[in-house]
C-alpha positions as a Markdown table, in Angstrom:
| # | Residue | x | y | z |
|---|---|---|---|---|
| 1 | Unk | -28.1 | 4.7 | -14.3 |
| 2 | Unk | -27.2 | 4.9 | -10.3 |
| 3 | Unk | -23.7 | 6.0 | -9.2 |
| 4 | Unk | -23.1 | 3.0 | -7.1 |
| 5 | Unk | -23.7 | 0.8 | -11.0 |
| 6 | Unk | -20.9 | 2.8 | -12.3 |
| 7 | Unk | -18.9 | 2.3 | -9.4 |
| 8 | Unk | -19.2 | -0.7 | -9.8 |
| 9 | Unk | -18.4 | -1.0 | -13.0 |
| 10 | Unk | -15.0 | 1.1 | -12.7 |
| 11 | Unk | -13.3 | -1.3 | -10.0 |
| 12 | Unk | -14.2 | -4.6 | -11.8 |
| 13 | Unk | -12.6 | -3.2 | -15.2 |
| 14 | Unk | -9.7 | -1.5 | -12.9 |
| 15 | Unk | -6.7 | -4.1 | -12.3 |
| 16 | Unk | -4.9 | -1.7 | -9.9 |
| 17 | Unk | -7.3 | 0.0 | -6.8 |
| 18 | Unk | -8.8 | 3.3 | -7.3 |
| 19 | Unk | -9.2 | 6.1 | -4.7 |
| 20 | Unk | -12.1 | 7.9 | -4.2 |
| 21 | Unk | -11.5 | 11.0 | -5.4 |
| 22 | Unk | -10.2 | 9.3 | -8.9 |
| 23 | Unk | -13.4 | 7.5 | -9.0 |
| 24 | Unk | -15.1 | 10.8 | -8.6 |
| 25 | Unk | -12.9 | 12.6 | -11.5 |
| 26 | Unk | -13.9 | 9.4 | -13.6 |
| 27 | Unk | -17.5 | 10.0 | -13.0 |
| 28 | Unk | -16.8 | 13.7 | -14.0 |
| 29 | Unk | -14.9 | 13.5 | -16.9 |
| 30 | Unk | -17.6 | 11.4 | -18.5 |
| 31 | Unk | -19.7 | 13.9 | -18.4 |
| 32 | Unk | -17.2 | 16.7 | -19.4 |
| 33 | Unk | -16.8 | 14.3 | -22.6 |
| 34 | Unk | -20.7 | 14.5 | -23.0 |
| 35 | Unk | -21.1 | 18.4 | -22.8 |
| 36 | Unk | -17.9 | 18.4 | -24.9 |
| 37 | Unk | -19.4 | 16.5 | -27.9 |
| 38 | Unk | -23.0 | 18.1 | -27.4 |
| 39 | Unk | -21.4 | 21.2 | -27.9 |
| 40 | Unk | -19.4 | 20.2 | -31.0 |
| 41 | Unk | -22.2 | 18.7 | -32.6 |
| 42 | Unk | -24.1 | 22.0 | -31.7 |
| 43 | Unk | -21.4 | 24.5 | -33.8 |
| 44 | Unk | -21.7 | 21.9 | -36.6 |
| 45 | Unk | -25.7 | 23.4 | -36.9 |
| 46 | Unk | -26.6 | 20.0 | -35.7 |
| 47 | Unk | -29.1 | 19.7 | -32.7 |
| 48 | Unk | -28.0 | 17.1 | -30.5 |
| 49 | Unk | -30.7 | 15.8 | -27.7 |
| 50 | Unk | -30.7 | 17.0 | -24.6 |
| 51 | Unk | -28.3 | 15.3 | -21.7 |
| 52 | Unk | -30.1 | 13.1 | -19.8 |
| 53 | Unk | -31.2 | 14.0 | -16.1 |
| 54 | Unk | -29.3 | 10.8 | -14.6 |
| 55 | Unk | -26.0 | 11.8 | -16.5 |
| 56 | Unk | -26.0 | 15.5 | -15.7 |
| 57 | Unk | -26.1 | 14.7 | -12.1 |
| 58 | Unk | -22.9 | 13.4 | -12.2 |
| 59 | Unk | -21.1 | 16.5 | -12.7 |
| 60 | Unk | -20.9 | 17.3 | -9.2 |
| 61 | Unk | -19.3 | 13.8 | -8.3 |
| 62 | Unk | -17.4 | 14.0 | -5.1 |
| 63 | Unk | -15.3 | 11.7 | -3.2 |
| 64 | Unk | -17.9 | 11.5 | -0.6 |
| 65 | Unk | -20.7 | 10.1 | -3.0 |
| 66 | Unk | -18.4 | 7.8 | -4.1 |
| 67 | Unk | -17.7 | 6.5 | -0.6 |
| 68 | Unk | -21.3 | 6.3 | 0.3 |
| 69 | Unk | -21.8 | 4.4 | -2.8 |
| 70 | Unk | -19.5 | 2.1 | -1.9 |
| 71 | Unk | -21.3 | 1.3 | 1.5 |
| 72 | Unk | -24.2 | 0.8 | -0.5 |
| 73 | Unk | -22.7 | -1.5 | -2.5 |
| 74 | Unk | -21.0 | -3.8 | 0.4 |
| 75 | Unk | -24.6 | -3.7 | 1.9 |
| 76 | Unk | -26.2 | -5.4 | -1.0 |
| 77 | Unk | -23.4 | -7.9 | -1.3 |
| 78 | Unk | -23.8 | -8.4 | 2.1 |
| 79 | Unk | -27.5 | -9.2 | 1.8 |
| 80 | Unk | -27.1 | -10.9 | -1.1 |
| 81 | Unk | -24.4 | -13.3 | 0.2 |
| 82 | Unk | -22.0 | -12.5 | -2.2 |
| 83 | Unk | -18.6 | -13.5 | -2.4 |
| 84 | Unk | -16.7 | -10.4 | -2.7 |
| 85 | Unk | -16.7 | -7.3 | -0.8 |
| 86 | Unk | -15.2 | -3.7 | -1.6 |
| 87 | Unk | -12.0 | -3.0 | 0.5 |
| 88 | Unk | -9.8 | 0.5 | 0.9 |
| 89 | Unk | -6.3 | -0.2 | 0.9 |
| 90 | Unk | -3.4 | 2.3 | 1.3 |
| 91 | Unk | -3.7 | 3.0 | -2.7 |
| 92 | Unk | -7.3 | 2.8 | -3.0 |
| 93 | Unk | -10.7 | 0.7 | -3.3 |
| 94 | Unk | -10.8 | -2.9 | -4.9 |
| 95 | Unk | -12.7 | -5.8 | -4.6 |
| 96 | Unk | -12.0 | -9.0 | -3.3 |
| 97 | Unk | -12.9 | -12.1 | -2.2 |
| 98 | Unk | -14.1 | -12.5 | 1.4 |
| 99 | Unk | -12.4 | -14.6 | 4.1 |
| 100 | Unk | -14.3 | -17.2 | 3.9 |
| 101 | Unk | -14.0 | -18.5 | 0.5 |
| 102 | Unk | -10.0 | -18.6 | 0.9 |
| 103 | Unk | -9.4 | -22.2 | 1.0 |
| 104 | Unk | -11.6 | -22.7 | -2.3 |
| 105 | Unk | -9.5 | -19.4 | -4.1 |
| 106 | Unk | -5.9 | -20.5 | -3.0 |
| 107 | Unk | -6.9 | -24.2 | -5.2 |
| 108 | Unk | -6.3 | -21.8 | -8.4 |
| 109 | Unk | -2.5 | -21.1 | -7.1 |
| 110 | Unk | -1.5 | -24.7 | -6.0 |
| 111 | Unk | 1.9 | -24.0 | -6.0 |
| 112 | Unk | 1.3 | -21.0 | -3.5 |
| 113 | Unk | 1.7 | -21.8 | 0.2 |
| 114 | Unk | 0.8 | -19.8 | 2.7 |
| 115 | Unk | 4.2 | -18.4 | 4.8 |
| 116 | Unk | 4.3 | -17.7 | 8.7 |
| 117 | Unk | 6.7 | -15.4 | 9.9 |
| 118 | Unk | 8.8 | -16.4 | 13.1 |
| 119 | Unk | 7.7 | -14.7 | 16.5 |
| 120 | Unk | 11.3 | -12.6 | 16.3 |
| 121 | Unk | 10.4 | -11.5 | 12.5 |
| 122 | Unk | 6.8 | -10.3 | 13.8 |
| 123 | Unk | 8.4 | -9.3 | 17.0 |
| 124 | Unk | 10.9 | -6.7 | 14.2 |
| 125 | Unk | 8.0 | -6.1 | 12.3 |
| 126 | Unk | 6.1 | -5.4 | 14.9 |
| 127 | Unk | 8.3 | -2.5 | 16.1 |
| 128 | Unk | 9.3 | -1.0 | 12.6 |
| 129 | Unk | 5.4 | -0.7 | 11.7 |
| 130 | Unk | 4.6 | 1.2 | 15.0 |
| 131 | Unk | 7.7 | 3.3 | 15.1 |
| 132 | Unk | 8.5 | 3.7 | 11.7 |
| 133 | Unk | 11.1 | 5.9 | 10.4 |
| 134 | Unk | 13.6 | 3.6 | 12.8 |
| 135 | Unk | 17.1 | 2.8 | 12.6 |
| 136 | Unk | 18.3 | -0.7 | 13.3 |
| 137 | Unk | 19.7 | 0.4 | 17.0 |
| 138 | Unk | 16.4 | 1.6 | 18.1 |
| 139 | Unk | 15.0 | -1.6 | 16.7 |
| 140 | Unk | 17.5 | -3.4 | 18.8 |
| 141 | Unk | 17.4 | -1.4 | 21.6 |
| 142 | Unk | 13.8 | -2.8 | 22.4 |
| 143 | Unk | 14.5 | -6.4 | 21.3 |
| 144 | Unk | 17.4 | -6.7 | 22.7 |
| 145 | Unk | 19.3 | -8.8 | 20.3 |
| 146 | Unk | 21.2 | -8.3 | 16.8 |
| 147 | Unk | 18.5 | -7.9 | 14.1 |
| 148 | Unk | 20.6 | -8.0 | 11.3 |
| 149 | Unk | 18.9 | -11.3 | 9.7 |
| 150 | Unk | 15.4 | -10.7 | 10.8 |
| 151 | Unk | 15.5 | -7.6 | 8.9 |
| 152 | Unk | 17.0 | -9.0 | 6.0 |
| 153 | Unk | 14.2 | -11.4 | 6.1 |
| 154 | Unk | 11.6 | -8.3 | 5.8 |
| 155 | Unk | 13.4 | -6.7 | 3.3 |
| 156 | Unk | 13.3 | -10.1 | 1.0 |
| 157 | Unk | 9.9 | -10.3 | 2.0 |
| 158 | Unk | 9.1 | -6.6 | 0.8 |
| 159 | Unk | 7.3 | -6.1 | 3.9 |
| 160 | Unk | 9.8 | -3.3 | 5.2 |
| 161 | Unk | 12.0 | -0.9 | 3.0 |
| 162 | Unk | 14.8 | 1.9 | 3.3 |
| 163 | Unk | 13.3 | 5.4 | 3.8 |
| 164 | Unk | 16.3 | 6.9 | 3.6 |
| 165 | Unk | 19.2 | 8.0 | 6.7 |
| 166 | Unk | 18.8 | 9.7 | 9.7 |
| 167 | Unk | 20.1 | 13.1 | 10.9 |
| 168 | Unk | 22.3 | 10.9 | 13.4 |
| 169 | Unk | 26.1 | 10.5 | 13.7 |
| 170 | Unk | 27.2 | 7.7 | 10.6 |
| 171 | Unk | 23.6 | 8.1 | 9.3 |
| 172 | Unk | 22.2 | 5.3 | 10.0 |
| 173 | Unk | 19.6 | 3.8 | 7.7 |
| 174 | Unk | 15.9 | 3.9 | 8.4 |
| 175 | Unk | 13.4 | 1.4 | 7.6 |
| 176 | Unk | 9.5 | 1.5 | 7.3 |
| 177 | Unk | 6.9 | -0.3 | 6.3 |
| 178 | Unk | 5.5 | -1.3 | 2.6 |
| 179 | Unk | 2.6 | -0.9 | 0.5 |
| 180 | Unk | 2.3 | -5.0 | 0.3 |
| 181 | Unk | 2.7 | -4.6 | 4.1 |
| 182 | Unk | -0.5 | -2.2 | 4.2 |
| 183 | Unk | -2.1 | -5.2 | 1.7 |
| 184 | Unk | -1.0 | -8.6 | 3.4 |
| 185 | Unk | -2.6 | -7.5 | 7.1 |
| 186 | Unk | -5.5 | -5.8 | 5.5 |
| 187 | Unk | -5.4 | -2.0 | 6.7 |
| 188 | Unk | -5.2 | 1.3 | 5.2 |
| 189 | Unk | -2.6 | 3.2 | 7.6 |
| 190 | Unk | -0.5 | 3.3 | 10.5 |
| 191 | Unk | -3.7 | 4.4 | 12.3 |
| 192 | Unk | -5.6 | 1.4 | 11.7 |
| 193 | Unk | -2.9 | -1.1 | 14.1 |
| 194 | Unk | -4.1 | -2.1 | 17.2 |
| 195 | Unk | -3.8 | 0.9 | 20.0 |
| 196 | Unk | -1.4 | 2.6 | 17.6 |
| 197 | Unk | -2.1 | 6.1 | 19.2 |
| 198 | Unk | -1.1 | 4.8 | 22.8 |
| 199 | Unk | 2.1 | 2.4 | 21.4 |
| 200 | Unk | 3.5 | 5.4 | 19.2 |
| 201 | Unk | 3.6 | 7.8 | 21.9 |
| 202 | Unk | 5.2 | 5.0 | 24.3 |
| 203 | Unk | 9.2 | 6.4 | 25.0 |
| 204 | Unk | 11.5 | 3.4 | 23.5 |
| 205 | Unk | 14.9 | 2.7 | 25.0 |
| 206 | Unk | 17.7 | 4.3 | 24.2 |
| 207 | Unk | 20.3 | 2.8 | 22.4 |
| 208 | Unk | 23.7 | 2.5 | 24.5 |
| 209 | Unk | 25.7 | 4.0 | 21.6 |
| 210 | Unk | 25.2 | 5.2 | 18.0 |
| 211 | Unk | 27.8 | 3.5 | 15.6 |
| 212 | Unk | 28.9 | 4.5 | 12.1 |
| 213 | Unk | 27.1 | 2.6 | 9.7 |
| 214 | Unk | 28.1 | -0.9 | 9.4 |
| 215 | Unk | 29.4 | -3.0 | 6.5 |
| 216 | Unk | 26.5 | -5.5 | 7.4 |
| 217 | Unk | 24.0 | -2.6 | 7.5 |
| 218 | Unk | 25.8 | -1.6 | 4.3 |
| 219 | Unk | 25.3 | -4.5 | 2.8 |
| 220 | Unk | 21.3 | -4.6 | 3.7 |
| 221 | Unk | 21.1 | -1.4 | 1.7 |
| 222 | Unk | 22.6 | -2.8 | -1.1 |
| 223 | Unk | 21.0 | -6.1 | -1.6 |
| 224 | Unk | 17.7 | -3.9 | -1.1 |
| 225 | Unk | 18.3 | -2.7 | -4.9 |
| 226 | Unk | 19.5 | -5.8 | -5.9 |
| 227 | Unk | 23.6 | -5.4 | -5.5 |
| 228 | Unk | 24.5 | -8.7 | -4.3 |
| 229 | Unk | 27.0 | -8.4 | -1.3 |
| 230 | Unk | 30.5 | -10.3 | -2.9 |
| 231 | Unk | 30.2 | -7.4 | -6.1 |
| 232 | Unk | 30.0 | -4.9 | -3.3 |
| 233 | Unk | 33.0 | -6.5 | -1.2 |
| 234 | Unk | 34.8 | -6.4 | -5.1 |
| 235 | Unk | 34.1 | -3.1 | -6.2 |
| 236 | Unk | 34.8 | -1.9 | -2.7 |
| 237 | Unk | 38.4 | -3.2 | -3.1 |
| 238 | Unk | 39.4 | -2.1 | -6.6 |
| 239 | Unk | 37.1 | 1.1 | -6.7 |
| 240 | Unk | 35.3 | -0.1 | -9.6 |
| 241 | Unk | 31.9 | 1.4 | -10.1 |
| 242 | Unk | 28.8 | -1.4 | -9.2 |
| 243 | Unk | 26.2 | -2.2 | -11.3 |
| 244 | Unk | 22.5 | -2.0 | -10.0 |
C-alpha cells in the first residue's frame, strides 16, 4: 500500500482540509495502533504475525513525504485528465474541482450566482489584504474617500474581520483579512499576492488626524457579532446590557 493511496484516501473521507503534518500524524498513529495491538495480542501468549514491510515504513511519516506525495498525486491526475486536483489552502490540503469544469459544477447550486465586487470594494480590499492589521484612517488615507460602507460590505461578505484595536489614541479598530478570503482567491498567505514583498514595504500616507472611535466605526464592530445598530443606539441610552 503506497503513501500517496492513503493520502489519498484521508482527503476524500476528510470534509474539512488537512495539513501536512496532520496527515503525517494520521499515517503514524495507524501504525502506533498496529504495534499497540501486536503487542497486546503478544502478553495474551498469542503470536500475532509479523507487521508487514509496507506498514512499518510508515512510522517515520513526515510532512515532507506527505507533500511529495501529494505532487505525485496531482501528476497522475494531471496525466490522467482528471477532474480534480489537490489544493493547499490557509488550513490545509483538499481536493477540488479544476477551473475548467466550473460552469458544469455551479448547475448543482442553481440558486447560487456568482457576485462581483465593485472596483471601490476591491480597491478596500485590496489595501486591507496587503496592509493588514489597518485601521479605517490608514485605509482612507490611501483611497481617499470615507470607507465606512465599503467596509461594511466586506465585513457582510466575511471577506475582512476585526483583529482587534490599535495602540493608537481612541483605539481604533483594525481589520484583516479572512480564512474564506484565503479560499475565494485561491492562495495560502499573504505571501502568495501579487508583489506582496515590494507593496508591504511601500510607506502609505499618513492620515491627517487620528479621531476617537466613531459611533459609525462603533457600530461596524457591533453588527460584526451580530448586534444590530438600533439595540445598540437603545441600550446605549438606558444603559441596559445588549444581547449578542
Amino acid at each position: 500500500m503506497q503513501l500517496s493511496a492513503i493520502v489519498e484516501a484521508l482527503l476524500i473521507a476528510s470534509q474539512n482540509p488537512l495539513p501536512s503534518e496532520e496527515i503525517a500524524r494520521l499515517v503514524r498513529a495507524r501504525m502506533a495502533e498496529a504495534e499497540d495491538v501486536r503487542a497486546r495480542e503478544t502478553e495474551e501468549g498469542k503470536e500475532p504475525p509479523t507487521l508487514p514491510e509496507w506498514l512499518t515504513a510508515l512510522a517515520t511519516t513526515s510532512s515532507e513525504h506527505v507533500t511529495e506525495a501529494i505532487a505525485g498525486l496531482n501528476r497522475s491526475y494531471q496525466e490522467s485528465a482528471r477532474a480534480f486536483t489537490i489544493l493547499e489552502r490557509p488550513k490545509g490540503w483538499k481536493l477540488y474541482t479544476r477551473v475548467e469544469y466550473g460552469e458544469f459544477v455551479r448547475q448543482l447550486f442553481p440558486g447560487r450566482k456568482p457576485e462581483r465586487m465593485s472596483g471601490p470594494a476591491m480597491e478596500t480590499l485590496a489595501i486591507i489584504a496587503y496592509r493588514q492589521p489597518i485601521t479605517k484612517a490608514a485605509i482612507e488615507a490611501v483611497r481617499g474617500v470615507a470607507c465606512d460602507g465599503m467596509i461594511q460590505k466586506l465585513l457582510d461578505r466575511d471577506l475582512i474581520r476585526i483583529g482587534g484595536r490599535a495602540e493608537l489614541p481612541g483605539r481604533p479598530l483594525l481589520y484583516e483579512t479572512t480564512v474564506l478570503f484565503f479560499e475565494h482567491f485561491g492562495i495560502r498567505s499573504i505571501d502568495d499576492l501579487p508583489n506582496a514583498s515590494e507593496l508591504r514595504k511601500v510607506k502609505l500616507p499618513d492620515p491627517e488626524d487620528v479621531k476617537p472611535v466613531a459611533d459609525n466605526e462603533q457600530q461596524l464592530a457591533l453588527s460584526a457579532v451580530g448586534i444590530p445598530a438600533a439595540a445598540a443606539d437603545n441600550a446605549a441610552q438606558d444603559n441596559t446590557p445588549t444581547e449578542a
